[in-house]
C-alpha positions, 0 to 999 in steps of 0.5 A, spaced: 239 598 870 243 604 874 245 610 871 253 608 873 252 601 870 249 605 864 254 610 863 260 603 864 255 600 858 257 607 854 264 607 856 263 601 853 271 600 856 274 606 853 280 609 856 278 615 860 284 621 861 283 626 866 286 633 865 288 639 870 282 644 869 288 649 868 290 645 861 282 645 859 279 652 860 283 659 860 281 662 867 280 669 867 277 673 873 270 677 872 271 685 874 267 691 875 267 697 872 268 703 876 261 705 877 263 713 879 264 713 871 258 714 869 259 714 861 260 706 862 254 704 865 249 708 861 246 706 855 249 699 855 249 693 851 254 688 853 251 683 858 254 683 865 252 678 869 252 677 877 249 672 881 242 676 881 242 673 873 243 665 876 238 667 882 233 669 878 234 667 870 237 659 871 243 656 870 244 657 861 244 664 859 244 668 853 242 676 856 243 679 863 240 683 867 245 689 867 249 691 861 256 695 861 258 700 855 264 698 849 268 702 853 268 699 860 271 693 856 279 692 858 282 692 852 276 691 849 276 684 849 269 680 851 270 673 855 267 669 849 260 666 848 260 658 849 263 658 856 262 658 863 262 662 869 263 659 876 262 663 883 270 663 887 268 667 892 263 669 896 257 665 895 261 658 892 261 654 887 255 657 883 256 657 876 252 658 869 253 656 861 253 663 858 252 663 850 253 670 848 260 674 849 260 677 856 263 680 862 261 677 869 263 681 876 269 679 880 266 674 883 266 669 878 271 665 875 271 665 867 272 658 864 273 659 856 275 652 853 283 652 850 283 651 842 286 646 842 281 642 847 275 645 842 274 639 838 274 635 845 268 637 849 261 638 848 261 645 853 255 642 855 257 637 858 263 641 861 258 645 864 254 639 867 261 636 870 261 643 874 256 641 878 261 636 881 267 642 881 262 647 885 261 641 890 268 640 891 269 648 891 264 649 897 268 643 901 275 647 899 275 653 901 280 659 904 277 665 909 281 672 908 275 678 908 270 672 905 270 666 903 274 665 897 276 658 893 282 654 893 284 657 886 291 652 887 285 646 888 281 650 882 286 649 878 288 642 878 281 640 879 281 633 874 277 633 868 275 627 864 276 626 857 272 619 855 276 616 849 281 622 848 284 618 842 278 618 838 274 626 838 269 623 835 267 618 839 268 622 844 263 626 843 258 621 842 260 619 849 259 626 851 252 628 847 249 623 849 249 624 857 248 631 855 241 628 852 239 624 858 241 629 863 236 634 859 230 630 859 232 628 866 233 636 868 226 638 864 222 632 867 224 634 874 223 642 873 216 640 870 215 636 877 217 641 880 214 646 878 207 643 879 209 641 886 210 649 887 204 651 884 200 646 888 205 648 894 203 655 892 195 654 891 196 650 899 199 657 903 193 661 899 188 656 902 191 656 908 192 663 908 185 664 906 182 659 912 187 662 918 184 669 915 176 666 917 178 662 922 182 669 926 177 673 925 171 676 930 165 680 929 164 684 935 160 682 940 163 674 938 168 673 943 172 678 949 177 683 946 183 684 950 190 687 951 196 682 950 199 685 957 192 681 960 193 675 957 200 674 958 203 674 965 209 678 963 213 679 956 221 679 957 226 680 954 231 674 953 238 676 957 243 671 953 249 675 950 254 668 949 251 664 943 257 660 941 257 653 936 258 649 942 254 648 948 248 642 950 242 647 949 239 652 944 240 659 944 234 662 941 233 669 936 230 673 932 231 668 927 229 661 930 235 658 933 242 662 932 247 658 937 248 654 942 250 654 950 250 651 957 246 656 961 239 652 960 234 657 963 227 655 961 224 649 960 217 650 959 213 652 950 213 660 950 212 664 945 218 668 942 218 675 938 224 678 936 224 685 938 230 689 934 232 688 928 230 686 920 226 680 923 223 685 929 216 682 930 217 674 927 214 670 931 217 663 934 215 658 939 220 654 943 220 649 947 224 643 951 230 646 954 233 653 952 235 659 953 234 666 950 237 671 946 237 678 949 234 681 941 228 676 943 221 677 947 218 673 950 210 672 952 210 668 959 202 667 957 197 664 962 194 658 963 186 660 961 190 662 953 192 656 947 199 657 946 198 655 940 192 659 938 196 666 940 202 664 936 197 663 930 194 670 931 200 674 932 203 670 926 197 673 922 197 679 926 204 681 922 208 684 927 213 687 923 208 693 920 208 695 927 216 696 928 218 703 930 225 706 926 228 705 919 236 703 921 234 699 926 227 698 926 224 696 933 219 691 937 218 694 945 215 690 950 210 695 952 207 696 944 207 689 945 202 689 951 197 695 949 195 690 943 189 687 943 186 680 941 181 676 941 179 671 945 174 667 944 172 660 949 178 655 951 174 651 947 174 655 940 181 657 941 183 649 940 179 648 934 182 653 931 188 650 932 186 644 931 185 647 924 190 650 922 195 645 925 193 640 920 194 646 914 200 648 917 203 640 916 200 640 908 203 647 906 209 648 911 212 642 913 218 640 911 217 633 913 210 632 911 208 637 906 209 639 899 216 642 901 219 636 903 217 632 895 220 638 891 227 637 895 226 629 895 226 630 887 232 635 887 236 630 891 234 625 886 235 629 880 242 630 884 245 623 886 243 620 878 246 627 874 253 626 879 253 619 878 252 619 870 257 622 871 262 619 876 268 616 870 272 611 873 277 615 877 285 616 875 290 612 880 294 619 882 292 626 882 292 628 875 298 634 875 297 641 872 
């Protein structure tokens, strides 16, 4: 039996009213006490929550990892324990159940429920109806400075109450899709936690096999500088990088943007050179240009492309970055390095190795990662559909 037909056998043809969101919660803003008044920042014991605490703690919270004084609190009123917190602006639609008194930055909007609506809601099952709020946040946006929420749409967001002429049997409705959607969510973090921990041990066996794999003992193989094996090491020229275009720009991050100047047709490897990703290794292919933050290694025919990527990787670039602003990777560092080259032969079962190590713990199509996010996508579609009430016929008014 599908989740939808079993929530139609729960609602078993009940009526379903929908309520503005402005009629269900109280809405206040978050805000940050000024941090040049030092007394509100010492010693604190009101929890003060920011995205980190979601981030880092999950979506149910009963402490922050950062506390303000009494006296940072306006008018001494805390927002109340049992509501939740929904990100409107910068990163969208984030939310949490927070169950002590609290405050919450600037970024969030505080939904409390209304007295009169107490005795209709399970909170948690509101905060799990928050889940379709924060899609429908993140698609109803307005930019200014930021990203920021339609709060107009916010407000008149429709909010189910099943049976609304009987609490009672409302809340049994409510209470027990809470109960499945918390087994569902406790089953699927198990899972995922065990697909992360086999994930984690993967990359350190992979590591560990690269690590063996990449290193010679002298006299095993020819030792060369980077400038030998490479037939020249340049930097990209690309400036215009746009969403439009037929071919991709490439950068110190992978592909950063689009263009319709094709310059190379060939696999190269591709190192940023400046930046917080100075020295990140990449390896582009089909038809593409170069973005001038990027070098690029023209290697020889004599070297695997493949397995100089994979020792330039393990090699770790980055710690080899001159400047502290603005940390920088020169062309001519680049050729004084110097690698091992063993026969043509080896450098291909090398690769051949780690290709396969590769696919089983970084592949987002054939490994581990890719398994995790099939199960969160499961666990979203059958939450949102246990949680699709039959719709209203027009737009519910605030």
């Amino acid at each position: 039996m599908s989740q939808l037909s079993f929530l139609e056998k729960l609602l078993d043809g009940v009526e379903v009213a929908w309520k503005p969101l402005s009629e269900v919660f109280n809405l206040k803003n978050g805000y940050t006490p000024p941090k040049s008044n030092k007394e509100y920042w010492e010693s604190g014991t009101v929890p003060w929550f920011r995205m980190d605490d979601i981030r880092l703690n999950g979506q149910i919270l009963d402490d922050s990892l950062q506390k303000v004084s009494e006296s940072a609190v306006k008018g001494g009123k805390l927002f109340p324990a049992n509501s939740i917190i929904v990100a409107t602006s910068a990163t969208i639609g984030e939310h949490a159940l927070i169950t002590v008194p609290y405050l919450a930055n600037q970024r969030f909007t505080c939904l409390s429920l209304k007295a009169n609506y107490a005795e209709h809601f399970e909170i948690k099952f509101l905060f799990y109806y928050c889940f379709l709020l924060a899609d429908w946040c993140t698609k109803n946006t307005t930019m200014s400075s930021f990203a920021s929420v339609d709060m107009g749409g916010f407000k008149k967001y429709p909010i189910p109450i099943p049976c609304p002429e009987n609490p009672k049997k409302s809340l049994e409705i409510q209470a027990e899709i809470v109960r499945i959607l918390d087994t569902f969510t406790e089953l699927t973090t198990e899972l995922t936690t065990e697909l992360t921990t086999e994930l984690n041990a993967r990359k350190k066996q992979y590591n560990y096999y690269r690590d063996q794999l990449l290193s010679f003992e002298d006299g095993e193989v020819e030792w060369k500088s980077l400038g030998d094996v490479c037939k020249k090491i340049s930097s990209g020229k690309n400036k215009d990088k746009s969403e439009d275009g037929e071919f991709p720009v490439y950068g110190s991050t992978g592909i950063i943007g689009r263009t319709d100047n094709k310059v190379y047709e060939i696999e190269q490897i591709l190192v940023a050179r400046v930046g917080a990703n100075a020295g990140r290794v990449n390896i582009a292919d089909g038809e593409y240009d170069v973005s001038d933050n990027t070098l690029i290694l023209h290697v020889k025919e004599n070297i695997s492309l493949k397995y100089l990527y994979y020792y330039l990787v393990n090699l770790n670039l980055n710690r080899f970055t001159k400047g502290a602003g603005q940390p920088l990777l020169t062309a001519g560092q680049l050729k004084a390095m110097i690698i091992p080259v063993p026969l043509l032969e080896e450098q291909k079962r090398i690769v051949a190795i780690l290709d396969k190590f590769d696919i089983l713990a970084n592949s987002i199509s054939e490994g581990l990662p890719r398994e995790i996010e099939l199960r969160q996508k499961q666990y979203e579609y059958y939450r949102d559909l246990l949680l699709s009430f039959p719709k209203p016929d027009t737009e519910v008014a605030a």
